[in-house]
C-alpha positions as CSV (number, residue, x, y, z in Angstrom):
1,X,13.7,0.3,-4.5
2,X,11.7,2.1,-1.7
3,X,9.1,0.8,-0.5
4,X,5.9,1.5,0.6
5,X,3.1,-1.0,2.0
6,X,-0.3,-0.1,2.6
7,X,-2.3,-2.5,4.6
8,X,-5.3,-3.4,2.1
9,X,-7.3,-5.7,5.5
10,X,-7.7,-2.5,7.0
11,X,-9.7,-0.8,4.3
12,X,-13.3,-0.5,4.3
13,X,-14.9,-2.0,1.7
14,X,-16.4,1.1,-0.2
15,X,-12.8,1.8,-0.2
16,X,-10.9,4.5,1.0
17,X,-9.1,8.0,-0.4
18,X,-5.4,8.6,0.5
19,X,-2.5,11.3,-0.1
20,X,0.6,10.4,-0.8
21,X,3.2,13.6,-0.4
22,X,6.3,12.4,1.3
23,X,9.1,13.8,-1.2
24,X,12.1,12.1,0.6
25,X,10.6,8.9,-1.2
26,X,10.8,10.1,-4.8
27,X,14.6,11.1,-3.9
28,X,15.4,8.1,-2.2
29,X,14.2,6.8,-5.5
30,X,16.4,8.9,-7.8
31,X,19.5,8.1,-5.5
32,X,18.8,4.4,-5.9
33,X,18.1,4.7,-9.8
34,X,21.2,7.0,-10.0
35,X,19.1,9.1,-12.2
36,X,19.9,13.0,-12.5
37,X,16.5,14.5,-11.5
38,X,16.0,17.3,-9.0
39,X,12.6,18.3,-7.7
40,X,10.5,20.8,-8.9
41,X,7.6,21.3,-7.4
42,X,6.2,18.5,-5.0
43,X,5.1,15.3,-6.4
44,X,1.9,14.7,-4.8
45,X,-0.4,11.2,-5.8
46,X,-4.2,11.5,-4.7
47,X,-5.8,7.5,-4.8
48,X,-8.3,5.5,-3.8
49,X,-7.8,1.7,-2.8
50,X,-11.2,-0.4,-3.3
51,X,-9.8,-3.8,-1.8
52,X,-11.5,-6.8,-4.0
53,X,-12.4,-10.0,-2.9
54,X,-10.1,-11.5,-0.3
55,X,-6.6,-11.2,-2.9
56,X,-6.4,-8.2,-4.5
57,X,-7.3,-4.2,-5.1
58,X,-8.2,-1.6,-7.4
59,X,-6.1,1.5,-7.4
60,X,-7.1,4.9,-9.1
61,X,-5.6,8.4,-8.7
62,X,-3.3,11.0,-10.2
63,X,0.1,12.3,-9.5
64,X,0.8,15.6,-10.2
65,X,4.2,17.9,-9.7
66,X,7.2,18.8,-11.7
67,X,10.9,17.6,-11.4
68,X,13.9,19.1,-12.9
69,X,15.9,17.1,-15.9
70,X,18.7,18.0,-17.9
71,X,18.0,18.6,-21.8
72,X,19.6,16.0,-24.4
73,X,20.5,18.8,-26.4
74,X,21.9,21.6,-24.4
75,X,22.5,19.5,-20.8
76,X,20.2,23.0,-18.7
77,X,17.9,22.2,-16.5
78,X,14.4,22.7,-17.7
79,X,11.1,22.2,-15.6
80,X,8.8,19.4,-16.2
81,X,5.6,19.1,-15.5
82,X,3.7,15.4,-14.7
83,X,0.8,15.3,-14.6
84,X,-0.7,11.3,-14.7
85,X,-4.1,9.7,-14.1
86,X,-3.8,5.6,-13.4
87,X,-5.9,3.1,-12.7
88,X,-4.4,-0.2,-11.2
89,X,-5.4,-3.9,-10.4
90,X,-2.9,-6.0,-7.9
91,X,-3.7,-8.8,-7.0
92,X,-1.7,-11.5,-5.0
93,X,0.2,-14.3,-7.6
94,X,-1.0,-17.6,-8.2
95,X,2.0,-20.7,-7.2
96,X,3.3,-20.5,-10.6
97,X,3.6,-16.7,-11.5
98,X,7.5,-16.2,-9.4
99,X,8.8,-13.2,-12.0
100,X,9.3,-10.4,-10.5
101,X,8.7,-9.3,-7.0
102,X,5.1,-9.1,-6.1
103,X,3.0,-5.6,-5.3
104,X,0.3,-7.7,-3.0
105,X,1.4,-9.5,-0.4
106,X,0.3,-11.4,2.5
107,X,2.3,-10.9,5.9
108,X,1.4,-12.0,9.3
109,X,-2.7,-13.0,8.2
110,X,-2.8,-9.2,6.6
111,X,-3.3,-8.4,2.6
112,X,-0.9,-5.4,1.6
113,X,0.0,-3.6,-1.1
114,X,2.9,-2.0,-2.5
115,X,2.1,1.4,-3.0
116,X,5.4,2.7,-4.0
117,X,5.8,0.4,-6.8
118,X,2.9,1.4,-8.2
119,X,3.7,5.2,-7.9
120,X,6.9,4.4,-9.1
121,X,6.1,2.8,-12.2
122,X,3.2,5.4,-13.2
123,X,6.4,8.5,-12.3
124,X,8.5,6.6,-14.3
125,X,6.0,6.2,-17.5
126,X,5.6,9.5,-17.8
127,X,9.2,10.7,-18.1
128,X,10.0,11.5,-21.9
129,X,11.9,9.2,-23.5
130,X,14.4,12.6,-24.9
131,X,14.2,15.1,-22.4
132,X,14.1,18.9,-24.1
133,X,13.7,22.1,-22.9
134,X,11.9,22.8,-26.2
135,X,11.6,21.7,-29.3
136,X,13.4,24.8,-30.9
137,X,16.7,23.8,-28.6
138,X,19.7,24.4,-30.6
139,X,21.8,22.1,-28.4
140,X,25.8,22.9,-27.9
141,X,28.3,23.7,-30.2
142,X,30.4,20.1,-30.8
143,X,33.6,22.8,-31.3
144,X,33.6,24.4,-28.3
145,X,30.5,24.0,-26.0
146,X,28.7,27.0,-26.3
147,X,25.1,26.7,-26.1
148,X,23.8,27.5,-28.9
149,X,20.5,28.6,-27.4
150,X,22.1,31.6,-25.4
151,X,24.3,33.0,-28.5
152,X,26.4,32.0,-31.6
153,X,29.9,30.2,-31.1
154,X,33.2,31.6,-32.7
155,X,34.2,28.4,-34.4
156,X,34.8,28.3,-38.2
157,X,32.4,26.2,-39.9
158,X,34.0,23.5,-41.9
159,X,31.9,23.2,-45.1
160,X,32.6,19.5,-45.1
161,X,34.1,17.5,-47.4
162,X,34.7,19.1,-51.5
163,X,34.1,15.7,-52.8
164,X,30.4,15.6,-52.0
165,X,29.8,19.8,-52.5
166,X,27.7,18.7,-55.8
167,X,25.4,16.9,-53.1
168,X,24.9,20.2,-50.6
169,X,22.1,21.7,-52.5
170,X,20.4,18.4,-53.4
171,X,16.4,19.0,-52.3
172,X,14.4,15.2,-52.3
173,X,11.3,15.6,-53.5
């Protein structure tokens, strides 16, 4: 995963506002995930870092952008817009908490967090689960691949099988 450490020591402690736009990091990302997203308009995460106590910090901001994904029904590229407000607290493990790698750190006497993880994670959330360009999508023909959204396929229709035609206009109440 790429990474992405900001330096929480160096942090007033009203906090500070930053602005995350570096697009080579979300497809770095996508590369690494081997996951079939192209950009759309620039992913750009606004936060503020309010460092807490002397082992942790609280993280709120939005990212906002689009990104490009293929349809589950159809397989076209569709536009989709994220559009996510978070609010994180990191703070650096006790002894006994060793799952997972850590998104505070201490290196060389300096607290830091791992911003990208965070961004990550709040990009990933709020992806959809079944990616459509619209509810309405018609998806592909299984005969010949047409898409069915852009026009009707020649294939003959096979009504199925004769045995169960008494069950085709069956209506459950």
């Amino acid at each position: 995963m790429v990474e992405y450490w900001l330096t929480i020591s160096d942090i007033a402690a009203e906090g500070g506002n930053f602005t995350f736009d570096d697009q080579n990091f979300w497809r770095d990302a996508w590369r690494a995930f081997k996951l079939d997203i192209r950009p759309g308009r620039d992913l750009v995460a606004e936060y503020s870092v309010l460092p807490q106590s002397d082992d942790g910090a609280l993280v709120r901001g939005t990212l906002n952008g689009a990104v490009m994904l293929a349809c589950d029904r159809c397989a076209e590229h569709f536009e989709y817009g994220i559009d996510v407000n978070f609010d994180a607290f990191e703070q650096l493990p006790d002894g006994d908490e060793g799952e997972g790698d850590p998104r505070v750190r201490l290196d060389n006497g300096q607290l830091q967090l791992d911003m990208g993880a965070i961004l990550w994670e709040e990009f990933a959330l709020a992806l959809p689960f079944k990616p459509l360009c619209g509810e309405s999508c018609k998806g592909v023909c299984p005969g010949c691949g047409v898409n069915l959204n852009t026009g009707e396929c020649a294939c003959e229709r096979e009504e199925g099988d004769e045995r169960l035609a008494v069950f085709r206009n069956l209506k459950i109440k």
